[in-house]
MARTIGU-247508 format. One record per residue (C-alpha): residue number from 1; residue in three letters; chain; y, z, x. Coordinates in Angstrom, 2 decimals. Example, Ala and Ser with C-alpha at 12.3 -4.5 7.8 and 13.67 -1.06 7.14 Angstrom:
residues 2
  num  residuo  cadena        v        w        u
    1      ALA       A    -4.50     7.80    12.30
    2      SER       A    -1.06     7.14    13.67
//
This chain:
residues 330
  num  residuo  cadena        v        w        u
    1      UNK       A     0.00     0.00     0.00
    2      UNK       A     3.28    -1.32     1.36
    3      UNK       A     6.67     1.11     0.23
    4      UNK       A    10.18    -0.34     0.78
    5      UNK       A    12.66     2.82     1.80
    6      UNK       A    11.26     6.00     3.15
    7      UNK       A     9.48     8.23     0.33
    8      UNK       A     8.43    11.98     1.07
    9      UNK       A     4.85    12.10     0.01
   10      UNK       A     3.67    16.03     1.11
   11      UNK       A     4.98    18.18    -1.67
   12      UNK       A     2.74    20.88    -0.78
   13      UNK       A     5.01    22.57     2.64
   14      UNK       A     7.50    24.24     0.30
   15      UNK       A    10.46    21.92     1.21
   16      UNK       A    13.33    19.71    -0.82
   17      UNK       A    11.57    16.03    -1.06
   18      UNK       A    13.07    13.03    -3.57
   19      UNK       A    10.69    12.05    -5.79
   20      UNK       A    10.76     8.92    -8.17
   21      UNK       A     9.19     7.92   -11.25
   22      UNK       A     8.44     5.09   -13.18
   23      UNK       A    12.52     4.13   -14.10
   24      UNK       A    13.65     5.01   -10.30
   25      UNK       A    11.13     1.81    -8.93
   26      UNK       A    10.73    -1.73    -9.08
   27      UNK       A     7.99    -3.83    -7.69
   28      UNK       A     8.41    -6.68    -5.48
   29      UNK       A     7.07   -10.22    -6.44
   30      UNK       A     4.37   -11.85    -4.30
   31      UNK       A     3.42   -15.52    -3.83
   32      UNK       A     1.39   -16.66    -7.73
   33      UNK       A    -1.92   -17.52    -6.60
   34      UNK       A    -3.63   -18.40   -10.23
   35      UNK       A    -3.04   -21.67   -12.29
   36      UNK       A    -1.95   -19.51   -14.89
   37      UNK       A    -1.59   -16.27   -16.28
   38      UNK       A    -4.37   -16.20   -18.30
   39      UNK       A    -6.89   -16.40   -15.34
   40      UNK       A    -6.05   -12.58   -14.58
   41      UNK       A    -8.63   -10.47   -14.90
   42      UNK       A    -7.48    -6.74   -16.20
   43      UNK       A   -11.24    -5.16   -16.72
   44      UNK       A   -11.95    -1.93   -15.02
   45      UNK       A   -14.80    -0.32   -14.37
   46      UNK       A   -14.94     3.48   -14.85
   47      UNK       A   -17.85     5.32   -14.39
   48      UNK       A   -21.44     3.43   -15.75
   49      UNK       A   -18.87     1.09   -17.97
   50      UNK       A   -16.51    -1.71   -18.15
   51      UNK       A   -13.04    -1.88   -20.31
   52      UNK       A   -11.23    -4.87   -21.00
   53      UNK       A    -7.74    -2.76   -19.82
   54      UNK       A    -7.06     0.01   -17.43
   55      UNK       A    -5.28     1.83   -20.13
   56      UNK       A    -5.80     4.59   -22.64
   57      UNK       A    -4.73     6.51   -25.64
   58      UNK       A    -4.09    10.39   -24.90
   59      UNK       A    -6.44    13.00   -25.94
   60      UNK       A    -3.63    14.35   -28.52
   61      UNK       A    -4.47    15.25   -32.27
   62      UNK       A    -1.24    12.88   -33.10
   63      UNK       A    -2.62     9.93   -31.50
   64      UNK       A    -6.16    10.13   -32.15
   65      UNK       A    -8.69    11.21   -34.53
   66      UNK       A   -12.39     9.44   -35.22
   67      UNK       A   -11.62     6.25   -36.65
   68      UNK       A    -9.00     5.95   -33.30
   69      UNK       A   -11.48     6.33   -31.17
   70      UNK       A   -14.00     4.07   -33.10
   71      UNK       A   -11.08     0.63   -33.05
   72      UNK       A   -10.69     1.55   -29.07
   73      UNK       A   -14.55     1.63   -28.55
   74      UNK       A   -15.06    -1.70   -30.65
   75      UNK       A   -12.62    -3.57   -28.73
   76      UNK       A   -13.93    -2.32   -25.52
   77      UNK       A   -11.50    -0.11   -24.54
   78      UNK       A   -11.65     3.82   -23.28
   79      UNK       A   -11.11     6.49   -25.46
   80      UNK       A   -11.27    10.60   -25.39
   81      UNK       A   -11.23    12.42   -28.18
   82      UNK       A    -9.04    15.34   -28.68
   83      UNK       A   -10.62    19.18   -28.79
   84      UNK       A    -8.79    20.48   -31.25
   85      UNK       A   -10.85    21.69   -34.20
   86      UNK       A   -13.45    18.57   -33.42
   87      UNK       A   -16.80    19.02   -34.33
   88      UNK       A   -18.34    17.48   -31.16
   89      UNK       A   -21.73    17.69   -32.03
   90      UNK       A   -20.69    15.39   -35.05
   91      UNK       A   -18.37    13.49   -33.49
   92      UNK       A   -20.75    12.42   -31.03
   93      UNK       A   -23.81    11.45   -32.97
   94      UNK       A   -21.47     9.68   -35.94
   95      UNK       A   -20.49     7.36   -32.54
   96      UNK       A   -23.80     7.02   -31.29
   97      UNK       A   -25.00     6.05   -35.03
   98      UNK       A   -22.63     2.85   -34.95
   99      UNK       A   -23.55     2.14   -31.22
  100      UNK       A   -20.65     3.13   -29.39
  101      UNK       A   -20.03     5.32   -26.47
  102      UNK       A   -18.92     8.82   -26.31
  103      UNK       A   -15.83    10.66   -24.63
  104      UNK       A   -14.80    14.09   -26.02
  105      UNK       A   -12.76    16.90   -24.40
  106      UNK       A   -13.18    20.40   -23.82
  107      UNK       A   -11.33    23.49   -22.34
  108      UNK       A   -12.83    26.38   -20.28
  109      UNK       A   -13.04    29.00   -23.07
  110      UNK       A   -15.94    30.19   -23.78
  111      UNK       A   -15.70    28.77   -27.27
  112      UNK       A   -16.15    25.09   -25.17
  113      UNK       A   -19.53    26.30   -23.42
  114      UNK       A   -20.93    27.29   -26.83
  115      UNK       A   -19.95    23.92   -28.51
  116      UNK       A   -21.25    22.11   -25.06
  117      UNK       A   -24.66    24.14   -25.28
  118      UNK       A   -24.89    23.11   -29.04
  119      UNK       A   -24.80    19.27   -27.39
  120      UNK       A   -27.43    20.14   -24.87
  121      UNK       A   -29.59    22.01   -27.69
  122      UNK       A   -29.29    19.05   -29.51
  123      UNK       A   -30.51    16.46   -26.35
  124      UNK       A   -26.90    14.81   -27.29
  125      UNK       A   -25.29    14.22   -23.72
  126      UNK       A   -21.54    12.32   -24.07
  127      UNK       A   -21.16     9.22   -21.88
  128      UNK       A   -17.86    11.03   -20.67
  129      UNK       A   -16.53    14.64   -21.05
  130      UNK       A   -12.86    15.53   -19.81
  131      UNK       A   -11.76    19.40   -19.04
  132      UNK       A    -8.14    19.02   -20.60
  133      UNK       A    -5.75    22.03   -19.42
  134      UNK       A    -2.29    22.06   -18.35
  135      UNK       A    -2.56    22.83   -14.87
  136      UNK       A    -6.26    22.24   -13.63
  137      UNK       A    -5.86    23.69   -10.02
  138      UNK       A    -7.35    26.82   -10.96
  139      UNK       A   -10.65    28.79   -10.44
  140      UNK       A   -11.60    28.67   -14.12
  141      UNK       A   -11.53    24.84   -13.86
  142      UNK       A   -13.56    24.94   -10.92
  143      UNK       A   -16.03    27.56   -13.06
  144      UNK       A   -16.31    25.34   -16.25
  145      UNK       A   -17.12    22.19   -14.01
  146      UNK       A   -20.20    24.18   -12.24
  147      UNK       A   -20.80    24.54   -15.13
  148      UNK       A   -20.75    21.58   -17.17
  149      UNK       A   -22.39    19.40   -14.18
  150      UNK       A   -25.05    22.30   -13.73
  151      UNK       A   -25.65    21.17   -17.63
  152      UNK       A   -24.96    17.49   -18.10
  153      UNK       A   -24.93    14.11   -16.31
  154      UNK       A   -21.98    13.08   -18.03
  155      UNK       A   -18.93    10.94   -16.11
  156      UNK       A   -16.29    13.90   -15.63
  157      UNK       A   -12.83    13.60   -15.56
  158      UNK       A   -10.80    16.83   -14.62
  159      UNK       A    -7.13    17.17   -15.33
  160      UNK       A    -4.39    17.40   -15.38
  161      UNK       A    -2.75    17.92   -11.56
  162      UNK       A     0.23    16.84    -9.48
  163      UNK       A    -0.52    16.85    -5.60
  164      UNK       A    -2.39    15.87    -2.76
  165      UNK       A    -4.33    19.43    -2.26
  166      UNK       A    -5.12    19.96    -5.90
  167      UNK       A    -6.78    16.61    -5.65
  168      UNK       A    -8.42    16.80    -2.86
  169      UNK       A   -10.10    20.38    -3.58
  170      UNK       A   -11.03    19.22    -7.40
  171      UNK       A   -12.78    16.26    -5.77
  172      UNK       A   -14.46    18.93    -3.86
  173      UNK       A   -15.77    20.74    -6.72
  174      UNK       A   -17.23    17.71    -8.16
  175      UNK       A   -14.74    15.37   -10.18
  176      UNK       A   -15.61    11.80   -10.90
  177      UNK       A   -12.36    11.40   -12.25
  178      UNK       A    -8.75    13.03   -12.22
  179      UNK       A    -6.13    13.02   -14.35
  180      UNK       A    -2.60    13.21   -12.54
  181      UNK       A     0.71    13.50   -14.16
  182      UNK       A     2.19    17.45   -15.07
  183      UNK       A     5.49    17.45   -17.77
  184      UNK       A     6.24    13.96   -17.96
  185      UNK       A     5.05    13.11   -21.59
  186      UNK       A     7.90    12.29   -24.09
  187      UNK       A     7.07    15.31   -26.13
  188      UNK       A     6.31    17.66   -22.98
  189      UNK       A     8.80    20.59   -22.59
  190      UNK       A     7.09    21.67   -19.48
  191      UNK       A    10.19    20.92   -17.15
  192      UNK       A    12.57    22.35   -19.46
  193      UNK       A    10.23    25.90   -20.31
  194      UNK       A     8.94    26.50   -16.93
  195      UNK       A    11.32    24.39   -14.56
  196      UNK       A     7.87    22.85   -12.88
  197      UNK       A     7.28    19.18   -12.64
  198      UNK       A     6.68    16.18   -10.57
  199      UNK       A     8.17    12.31   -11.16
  200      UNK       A     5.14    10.00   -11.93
  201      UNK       A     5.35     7.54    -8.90
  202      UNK       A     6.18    10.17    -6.03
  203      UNK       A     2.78    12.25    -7.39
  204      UNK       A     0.95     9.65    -7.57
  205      UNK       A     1.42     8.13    -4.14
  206      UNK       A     1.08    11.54    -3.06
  207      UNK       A    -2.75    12.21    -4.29
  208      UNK       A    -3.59     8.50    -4.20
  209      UNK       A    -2.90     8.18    -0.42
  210      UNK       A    -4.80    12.18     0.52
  211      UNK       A    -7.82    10.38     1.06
  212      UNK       A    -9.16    11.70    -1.78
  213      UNK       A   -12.01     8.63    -3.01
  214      UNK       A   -12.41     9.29    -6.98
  215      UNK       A   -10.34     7.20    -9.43
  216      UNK       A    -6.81     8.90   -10.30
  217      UNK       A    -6.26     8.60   -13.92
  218      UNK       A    -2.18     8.22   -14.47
  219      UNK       A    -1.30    10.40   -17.46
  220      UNK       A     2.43    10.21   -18.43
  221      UNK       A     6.02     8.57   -18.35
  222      UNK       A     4.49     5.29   -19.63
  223      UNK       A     7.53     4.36   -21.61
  224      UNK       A     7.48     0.09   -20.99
  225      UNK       A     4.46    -2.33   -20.66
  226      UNK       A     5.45    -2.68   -16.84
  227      UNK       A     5.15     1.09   -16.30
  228      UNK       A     1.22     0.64   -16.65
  229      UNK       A     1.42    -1.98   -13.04
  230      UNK       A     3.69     0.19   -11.73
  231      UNK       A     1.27     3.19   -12.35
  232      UNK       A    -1.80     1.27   -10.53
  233      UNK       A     0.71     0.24    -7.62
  234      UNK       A     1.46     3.55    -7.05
  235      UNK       A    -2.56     4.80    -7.06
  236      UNK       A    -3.94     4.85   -10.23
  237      UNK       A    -6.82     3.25   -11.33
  238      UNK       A    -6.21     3.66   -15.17
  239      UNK       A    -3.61     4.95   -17.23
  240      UNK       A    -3.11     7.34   -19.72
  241      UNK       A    -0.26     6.79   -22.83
  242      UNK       A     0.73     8.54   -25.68
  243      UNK       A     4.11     7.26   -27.51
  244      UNK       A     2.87     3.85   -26.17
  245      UNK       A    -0.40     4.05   -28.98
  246      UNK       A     1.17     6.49   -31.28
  247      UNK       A     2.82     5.16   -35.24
  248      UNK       A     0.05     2.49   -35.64
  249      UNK       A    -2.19     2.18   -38.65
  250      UNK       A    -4.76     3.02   -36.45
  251      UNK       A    -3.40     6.26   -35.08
  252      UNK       A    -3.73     9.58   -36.22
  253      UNK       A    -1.60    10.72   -38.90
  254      UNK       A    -0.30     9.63   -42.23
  255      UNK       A     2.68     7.39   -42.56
  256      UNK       A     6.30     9.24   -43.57
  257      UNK       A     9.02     7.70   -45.72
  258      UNK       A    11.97     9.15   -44.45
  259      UNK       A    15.56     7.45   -45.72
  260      UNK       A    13.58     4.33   -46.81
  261      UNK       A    12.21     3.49   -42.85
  262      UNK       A     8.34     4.54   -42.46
  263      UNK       A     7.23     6.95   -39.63
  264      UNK       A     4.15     8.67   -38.10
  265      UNK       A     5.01    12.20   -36.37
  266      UNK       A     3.88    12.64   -32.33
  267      UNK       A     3.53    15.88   -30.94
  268      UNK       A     2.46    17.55   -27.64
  269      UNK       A    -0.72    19.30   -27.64
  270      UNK       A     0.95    22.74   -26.55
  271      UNK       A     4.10    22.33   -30.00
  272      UNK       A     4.14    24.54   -32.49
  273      UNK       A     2.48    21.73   -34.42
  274      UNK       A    -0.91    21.47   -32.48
  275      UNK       A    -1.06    25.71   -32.24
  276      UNK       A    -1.93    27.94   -34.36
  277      UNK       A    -0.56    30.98   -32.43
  278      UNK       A     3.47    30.31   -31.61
  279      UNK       A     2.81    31.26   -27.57
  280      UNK       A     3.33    29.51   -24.59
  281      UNK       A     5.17    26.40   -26.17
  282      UNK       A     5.83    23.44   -24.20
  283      UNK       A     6.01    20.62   -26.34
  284      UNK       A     7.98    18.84   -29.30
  285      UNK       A     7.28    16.85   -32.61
  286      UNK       A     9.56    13.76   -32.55
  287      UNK       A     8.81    10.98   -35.32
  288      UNK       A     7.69     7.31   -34.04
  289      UNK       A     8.98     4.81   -36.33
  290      UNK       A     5.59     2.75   -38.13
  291      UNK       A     4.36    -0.25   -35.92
  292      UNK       A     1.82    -1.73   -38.35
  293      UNK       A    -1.86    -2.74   -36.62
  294      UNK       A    -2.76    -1.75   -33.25
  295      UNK       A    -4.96    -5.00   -32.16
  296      UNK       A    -0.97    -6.41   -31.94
  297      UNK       A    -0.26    -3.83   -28.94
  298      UNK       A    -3.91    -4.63   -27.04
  299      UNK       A    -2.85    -8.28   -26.79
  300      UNK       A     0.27    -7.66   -25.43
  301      UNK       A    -0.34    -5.19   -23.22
  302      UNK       A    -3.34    -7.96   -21.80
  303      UNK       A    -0.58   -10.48   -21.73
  304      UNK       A     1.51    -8.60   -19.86
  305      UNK       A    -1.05    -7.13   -17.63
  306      UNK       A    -2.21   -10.70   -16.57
  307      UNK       A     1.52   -11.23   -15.78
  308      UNK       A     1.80    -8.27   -14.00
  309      UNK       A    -0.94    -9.42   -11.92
  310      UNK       A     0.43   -12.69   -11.50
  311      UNK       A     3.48   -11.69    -9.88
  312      UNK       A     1.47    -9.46    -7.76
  313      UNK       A     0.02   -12.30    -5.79
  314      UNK       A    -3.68   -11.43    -6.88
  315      UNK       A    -5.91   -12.23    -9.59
  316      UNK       A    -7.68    -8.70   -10.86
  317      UNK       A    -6.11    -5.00   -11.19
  318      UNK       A    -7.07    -3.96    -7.94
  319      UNK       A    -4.53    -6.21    -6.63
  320      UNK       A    -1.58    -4.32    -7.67
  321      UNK       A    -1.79    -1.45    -4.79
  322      UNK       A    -1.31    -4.02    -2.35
  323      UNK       A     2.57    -4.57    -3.92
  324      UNK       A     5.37    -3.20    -2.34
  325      UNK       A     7.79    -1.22    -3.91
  326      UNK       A    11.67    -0.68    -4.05
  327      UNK       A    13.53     2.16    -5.14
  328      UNK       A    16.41     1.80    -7.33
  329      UNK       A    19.97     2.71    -5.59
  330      UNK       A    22.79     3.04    -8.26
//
């Protein structure tokens, strides 16, 4: 990975670095090797499968819900079911009935273990199982994996961090995925409750080039199609989005009249809206205005992947680390 202008990657020495995120970069356009756009190839592989995009909807109860998961899996792309309130030992098997794949979530309660041993009980073992927390550089994460690989061969993905050292000892523990990216969702109140978070670009360059080896899973900031190349520039293998797949007819949530103009509400996982207990809040409800059918959005964000790709000089999604990058000056 080539970077025009000097950027501070170690975050971890307890000095003042700049750091940059998706708005604060532009990449730099390469020689077009392909006839056309449409020759681009934007599959990814991740884990035992293959996705037509290296992009995702979050694991939030506003974005997705069964049926959510069920359009992403028959167009063959990645999906991971919330954990709030799921029944995952229903979830899973309803999936496996119409011969898709299954991704669910889980925290490191104890409440988790015993809905994870009802899976084993049952001989039902998910394709992919994510530990979702808020800051997953901590012991308990590190238990609940143990755990959960002492248990199941599943494809885990552990998140969500921001630097090089929490990646490098998760990967240690036994990650085959990690989710990077800490307060910079739209509805994330993180930065503003706690004053802790990291730009998107600077903390991904940061755990992409440790020398950790697992895929880095970019969750957050994804406000513009481009912000999903500039996300695998910066070391990302796929992408995580929220706003970007919420308000669709086939996103979670009924549709709002409000003043005549139709909306679906979008709200963090840690709102007052996704908790039943008002502690510890760090995130928002905004409303997203309506956007009609989703299969509109997965042919545009193809479209402008292939472009993407284009301009990068290459022909597949790998391609894109090799771009350079400029930082904005004002």
């Amino acid at each position: 990975m080539s970077i025009e202008n000097d950027i501070e990657l170690d975050f971890d020495d307890g000095f003042m670095r700049t750091a940059y995120g998706y708005r604060d970069i532009q990449l730099i356009p390469q020689k077009c090797v392909v006839g056309t756009r449409t020759e681009c190839d934007t599959k990814i592989r991740l884990g035992k499968m293959t996705f037509d995009l290296p992009v995702y909807a979050s694991n939030m109860k506003s974005v997705v819900n069964e049926h959510t998961c069920k359009f992403f899996a028959k167009n063959n792309m990645f999906y991971t079911m919330h954990r709030f309130g799921v029944d995952s030992e229903i979830f899973c098997t309803s999936m496996l009935e119409e011969g898709y794949f299954s991704s669910i979530s889980v925290g490191i309660n104890e409440v988790d273990k015993e809905n994870l041993r009802i899976l084993s009980k049952r001989n039902i073992m998910p394709d992919y199982i994510t530990i979702d927390v808020a800051n997953a550089w901590s012991d308990r994460v590190r238990d609940m994996m143990s755990w959960i690989k002492d248990n199941f061969d599943s494809f885990l993905i552990v998140g969500n961090v921001a630097t090089s050292n929490a990646c490098l000892e998760i990967e240690s523990w036994g990650a085959d995925a990690i989710k990077v990216g800490i307060a910079n969702g739209k509805v994330c109140i993180t930065r503003n409750k706690t004053g802790f978070c990291l730009p998107m670009v600077s903390s991904l360059l940061a755990c992409s080039l440790s020398g950790v080896e697992v895929p880095l899973i970019a969750d957050g900031g994804i406000v513009e199609n481009g912000d999903i190349a500039k996300a695998i520039a910066s070391g990302g293998m796929m992408v995580m989005a929220g706003s970007l797949f919420a308000g669709y007819d086939q996103s979670a949530g009924e549709i709002i009249e409000i003043g005549g103009t139709m909306y679906k509400d979008y709200y963090g996982s840690a709102s007052m809206s996704n908790k039943t207990n008002p502690k510890n809040i760090e995130g928002k409800k905004i409303m997203i205005p309506y956007k009609g059918n989703m299969s509109v959005l997965l042919k545009e964000l193809k479209e402008d992947l292939q472009s993407s790709i284009s301009y990068s000089g290459g022909s597949k999604v790998k391609d894109l680390k090799s771009c350079n990058m400029i930082v904005n000056f004002s």
